[in-house]
C-alpha positions in Angstrom: 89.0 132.2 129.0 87.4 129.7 127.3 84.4 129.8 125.1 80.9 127.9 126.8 81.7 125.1 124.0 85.3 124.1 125.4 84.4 125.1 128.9 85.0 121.3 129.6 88.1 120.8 129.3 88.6 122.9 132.4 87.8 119.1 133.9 90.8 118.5 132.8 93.1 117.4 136.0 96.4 116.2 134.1 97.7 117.3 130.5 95.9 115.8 127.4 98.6 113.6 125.3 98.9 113.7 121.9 100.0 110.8 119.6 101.9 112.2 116.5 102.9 115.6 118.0 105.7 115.5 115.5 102.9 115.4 112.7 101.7 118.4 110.8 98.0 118.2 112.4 99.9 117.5 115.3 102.0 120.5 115.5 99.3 122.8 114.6 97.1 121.1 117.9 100.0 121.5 120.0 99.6 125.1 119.2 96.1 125.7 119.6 96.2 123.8 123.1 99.0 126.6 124.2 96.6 129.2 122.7 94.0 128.0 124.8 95.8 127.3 128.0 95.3 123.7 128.0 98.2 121.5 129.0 99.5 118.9 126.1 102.3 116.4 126.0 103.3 114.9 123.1 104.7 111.1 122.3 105.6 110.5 118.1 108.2 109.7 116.5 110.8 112.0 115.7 109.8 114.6 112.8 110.4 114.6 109.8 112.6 116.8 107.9 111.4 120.3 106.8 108.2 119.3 108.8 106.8 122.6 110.4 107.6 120.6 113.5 111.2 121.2 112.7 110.6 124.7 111.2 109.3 125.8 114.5 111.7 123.4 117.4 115.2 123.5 117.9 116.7 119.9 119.4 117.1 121.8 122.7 113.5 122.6 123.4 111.6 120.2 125.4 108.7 119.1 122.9 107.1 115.8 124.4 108.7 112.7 123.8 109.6 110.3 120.9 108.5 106.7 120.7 106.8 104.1 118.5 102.9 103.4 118.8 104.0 100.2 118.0 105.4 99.3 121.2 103.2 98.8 124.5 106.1 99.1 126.7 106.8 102.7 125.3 103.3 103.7 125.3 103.1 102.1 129.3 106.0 104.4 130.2 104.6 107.5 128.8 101.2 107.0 130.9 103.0 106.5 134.0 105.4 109.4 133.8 102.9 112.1 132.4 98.7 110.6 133.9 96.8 112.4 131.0 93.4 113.1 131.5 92.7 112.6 127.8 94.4 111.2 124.3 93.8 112.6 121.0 95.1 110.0 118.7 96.5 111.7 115.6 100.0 109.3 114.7 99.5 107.3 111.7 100.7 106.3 108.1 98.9 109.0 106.4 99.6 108.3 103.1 97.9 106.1 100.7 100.3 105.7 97.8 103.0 104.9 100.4 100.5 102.3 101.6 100.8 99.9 98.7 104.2 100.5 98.9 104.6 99.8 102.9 101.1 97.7 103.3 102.5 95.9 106.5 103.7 98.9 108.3 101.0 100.7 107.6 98.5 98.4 109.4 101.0 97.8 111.9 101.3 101.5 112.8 97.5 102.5 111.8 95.7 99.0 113.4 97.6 97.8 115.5 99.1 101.1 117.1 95.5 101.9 117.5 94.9 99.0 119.5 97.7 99.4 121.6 97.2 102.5 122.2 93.4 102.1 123.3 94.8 98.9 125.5 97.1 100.7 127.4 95.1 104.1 127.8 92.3 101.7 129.0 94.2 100.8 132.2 94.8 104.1 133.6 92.0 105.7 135.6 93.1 109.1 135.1 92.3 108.9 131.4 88.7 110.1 130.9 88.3 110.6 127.0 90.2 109.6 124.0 89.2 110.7 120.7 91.2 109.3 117.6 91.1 110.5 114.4 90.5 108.0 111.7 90.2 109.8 108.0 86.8 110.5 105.5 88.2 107.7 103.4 87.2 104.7 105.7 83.5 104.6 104.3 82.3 101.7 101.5 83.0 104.4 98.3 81.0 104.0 95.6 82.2 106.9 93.1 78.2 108.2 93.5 79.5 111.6 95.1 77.3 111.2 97.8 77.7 112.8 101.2 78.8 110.4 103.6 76.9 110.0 107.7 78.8 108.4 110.1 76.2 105.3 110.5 77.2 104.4 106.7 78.8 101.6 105.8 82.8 101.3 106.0 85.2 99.6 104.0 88.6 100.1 102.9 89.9 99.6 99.2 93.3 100.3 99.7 96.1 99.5 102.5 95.8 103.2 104.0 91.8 103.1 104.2 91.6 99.4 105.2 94.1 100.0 108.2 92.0 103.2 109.2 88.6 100.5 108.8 90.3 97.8 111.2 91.2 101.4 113.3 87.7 101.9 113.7 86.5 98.4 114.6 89.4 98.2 116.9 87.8 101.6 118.9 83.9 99.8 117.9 85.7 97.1 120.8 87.7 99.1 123.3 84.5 101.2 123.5 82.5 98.3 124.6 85.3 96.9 126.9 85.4 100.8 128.4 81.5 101.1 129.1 82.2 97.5 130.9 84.9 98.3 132.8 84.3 102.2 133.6 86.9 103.4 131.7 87.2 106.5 129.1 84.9 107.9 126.3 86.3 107.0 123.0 85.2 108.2 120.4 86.1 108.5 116.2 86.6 111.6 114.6 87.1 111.4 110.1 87.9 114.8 108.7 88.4 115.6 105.0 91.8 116.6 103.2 93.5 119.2 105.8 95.4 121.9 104.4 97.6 124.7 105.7 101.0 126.4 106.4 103.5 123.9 107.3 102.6 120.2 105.4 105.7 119.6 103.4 105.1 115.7 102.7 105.8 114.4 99.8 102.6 113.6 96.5 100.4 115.8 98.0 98.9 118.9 96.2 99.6 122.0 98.0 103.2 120.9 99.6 104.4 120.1 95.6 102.5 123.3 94.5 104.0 125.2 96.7 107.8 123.6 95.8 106.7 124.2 92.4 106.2 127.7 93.0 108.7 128.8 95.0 111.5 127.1 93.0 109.5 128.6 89.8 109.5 124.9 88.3 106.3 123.8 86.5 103.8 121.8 88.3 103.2 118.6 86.9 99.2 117.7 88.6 97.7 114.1 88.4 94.3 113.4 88.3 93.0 116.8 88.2 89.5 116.0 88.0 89.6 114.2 91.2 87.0 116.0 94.2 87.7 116.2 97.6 86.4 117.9 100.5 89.5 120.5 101.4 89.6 122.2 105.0 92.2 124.4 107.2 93.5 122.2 109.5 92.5 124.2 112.2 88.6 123.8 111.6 88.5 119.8 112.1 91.1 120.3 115.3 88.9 122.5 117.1 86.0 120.5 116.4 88.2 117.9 118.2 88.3 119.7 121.6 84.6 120.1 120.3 84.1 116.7 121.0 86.7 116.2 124.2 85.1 119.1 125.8 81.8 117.6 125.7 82.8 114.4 127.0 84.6 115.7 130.0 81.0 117.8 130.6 78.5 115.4 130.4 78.6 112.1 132.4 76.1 110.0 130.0 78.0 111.3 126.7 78.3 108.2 124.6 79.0 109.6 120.5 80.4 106.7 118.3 82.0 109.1 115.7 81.7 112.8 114.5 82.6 114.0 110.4 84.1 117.5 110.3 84.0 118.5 106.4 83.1 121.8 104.5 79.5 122.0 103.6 79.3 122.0 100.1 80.5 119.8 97.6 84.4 119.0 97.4 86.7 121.1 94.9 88.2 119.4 92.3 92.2 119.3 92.2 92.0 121.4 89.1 90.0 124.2 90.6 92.3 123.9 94.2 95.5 124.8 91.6 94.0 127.1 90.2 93.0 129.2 93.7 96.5 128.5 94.6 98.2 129.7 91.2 96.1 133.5 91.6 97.1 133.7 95.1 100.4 132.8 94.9 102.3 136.2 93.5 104.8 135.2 91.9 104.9 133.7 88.4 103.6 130.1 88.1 103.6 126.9 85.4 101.1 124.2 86.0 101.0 121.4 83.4 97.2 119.6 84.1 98.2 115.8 82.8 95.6 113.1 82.1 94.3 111.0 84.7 96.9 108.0 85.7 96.8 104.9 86.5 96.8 105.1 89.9 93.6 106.6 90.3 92.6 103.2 90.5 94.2 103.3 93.8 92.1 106.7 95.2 88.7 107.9 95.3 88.0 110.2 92.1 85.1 111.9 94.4 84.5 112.1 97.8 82.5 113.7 100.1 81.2 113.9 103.9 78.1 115.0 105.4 79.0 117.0 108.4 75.7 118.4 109.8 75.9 116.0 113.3 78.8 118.4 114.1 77.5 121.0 113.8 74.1 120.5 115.2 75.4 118.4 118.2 78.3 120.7 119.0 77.8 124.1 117.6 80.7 123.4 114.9 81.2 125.1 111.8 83.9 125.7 109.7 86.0 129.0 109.7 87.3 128.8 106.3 85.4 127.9 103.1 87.5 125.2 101.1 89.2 128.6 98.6 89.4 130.5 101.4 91.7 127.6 103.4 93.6 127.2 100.0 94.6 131.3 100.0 95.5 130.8 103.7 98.0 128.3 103.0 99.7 129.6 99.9 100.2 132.8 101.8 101.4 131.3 104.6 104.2 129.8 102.7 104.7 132.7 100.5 105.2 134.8 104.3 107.6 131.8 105.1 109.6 131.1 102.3 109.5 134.7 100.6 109.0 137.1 103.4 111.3 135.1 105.7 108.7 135.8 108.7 108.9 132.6 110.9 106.3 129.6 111.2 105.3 129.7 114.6 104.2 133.3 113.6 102.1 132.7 111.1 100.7 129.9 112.9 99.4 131.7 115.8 98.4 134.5 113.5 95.7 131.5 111.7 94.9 130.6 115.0 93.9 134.4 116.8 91.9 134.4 113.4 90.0 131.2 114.4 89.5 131.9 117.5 88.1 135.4 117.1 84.6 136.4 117.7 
């Protein structure tokens, strides 16, 4: 059964689709939507390598389908064969050092493929809600360590955050064009740096710690001085269906966009490699370098102020920021070392979250 603060996604009459199923945060929402007994279908393109997608699916299970944001017609096709009652937007270019390598795509798939998808959803009555996930890093940054609301000011420094700004002003539009034409809820959702079992991508800290570690190489860190606000993937996702649930409850609901971050002040990649070096059992090697160039590129410090979440909808997270960190190198220690399998320890995380 659910609990009274997801009770409205029993409204639900059709599955709810989600973009970038494939994805890590994808994956692990997949999961929790089983858990829960919601319906899901997915549409992404196919996963990637080592992805805990591919840890979990073998290519004869039926997982959703693959397609391109990018393309309407794809996108038209999916609503017509599956009539969701509700999106949750997760496909992008994640990455921001990829971003001044692939600036073109990544606005193509994070603006654009925003747009289209909103477009399209927009024309389908039996789509009451769409929430899309944008990031933390689309607000105007000023280094001050601030906690960020969501009525500050945006602005994007780099290709990733920029796209994920002209993401937002694209749902700031299709919102107004919904209200006029009686269509779904959208709203924005920016979450923090999500961690946990399964993210293998490539330049980010826990995937090459945990490569590091299990291959008992050194780990070379940059810009260890750098603060974010770290979180289990799992505590921004069910803030999510937080959000959805609400929505699907209450006719007049009309929220612009909700931050789900830890409370206190980020941790510093230092002190994250640290946590992850004493819980890791094994042996380690970490070599801390000095801060590189392209820290011009990313935010040394960054933060979000969360309390709207969990004031409006009763959301707090599960996990403090160390805590998440131990959660993930044991998952991978379980999964690389222990050889139990991912879907395991996935569901394992989520009985945990869900647990009164």
């Amino acid at each position: 059964m659910l609990s009274e603060d997801l009770r409205g996604l029993e409204k639900l009459n059709g599955p709810v689709l989600i973009t970038g199923h494939t994805g890590f945060k994808g994956t692990w929402l997949t999961f929790l939507l089983e858990k829960l007994g919601v319906p899901s279908i997915g549409f992404s393109l196919p996963p990637e390598r080592d992805s805990l997608f591919s840890r979990i699916h073998n290519s004869k299970e039926p997982t959703g389908e693959y397609g391109d944001i990018r393309n309407p017609h794809a996108l038209q096709t999916i609503f017509n064969k599956q009539r969701p009652s509700a999106v949750i937007h997760l496909a992008a270019q994640p990455l921001v050092l990829r971003s001044f390598t692939m600036p073109i795509e990544t606005f193509e798939t994070n603006s654009m493929g925003t747009a289209n998808l909103l477009k399209v959803a927009s024309e389908f009555s039996s789509v009451k809600s769409m929430i899309i996930a944008t990031t933390d890093k689309v607000y105007d940054n000023d280094e001050s360590g601030k906690f960020f609301k969501e009525s500050d000011p945006l602005r994007g420094k780099d290709p990733y955050s920029a796209s994920k700004v002209a993401a937002e002003a694209a749902v700031d539009a299709w919102r107004e064009i919904s209200k006029l034409n009686g269509g779904p809820k959208i709203t924005s959702v920016r979450a923090g740096n999500v961690i946990g079992g399964g993210d293998w991508a490539e330049n980010r800290l826990l995937p090459d710690a945990i490569r590091s570690f299990s291959k008992l190489e050194s780990l070379i860190v940059r810009n260890p001085n750098s603060v974010r606000p770290w979180q289990h993937v799992l505590d921004p996702l069910i803030g999510y269906l937080k959000v959805l649930s609400r929505s699907l409850h209450e006719e007049e609901f009309d929220v612009r966009a909700v931050n789900f971050s830890p409370k206190e002040s980020g941790l510093s990649v230092r002190k994250v490699v640290e946590v992850a070096e004493q819980s890791w059992p094994q042996r380690t090697s970490v070599d801390f370098g000095q801060e590189e160039s392209n820290m011009k590129k990313e935010s040394a410090i960054l933060n979000l102020d969360s309390s709207f979440a969990e004031r409006e909808f009763g959301w707090i997270p599960k996990w403090s920021q160390e805590e998440a960190v131990i959660s993930t190198v044991l998952w991978w220690h379980d999964h690389l070392l222990n050889d139990i399998d991912a879907k395991t320890l996935c569901q394992r995380n989520i009985e945990e979250l869900l647990e009164e």
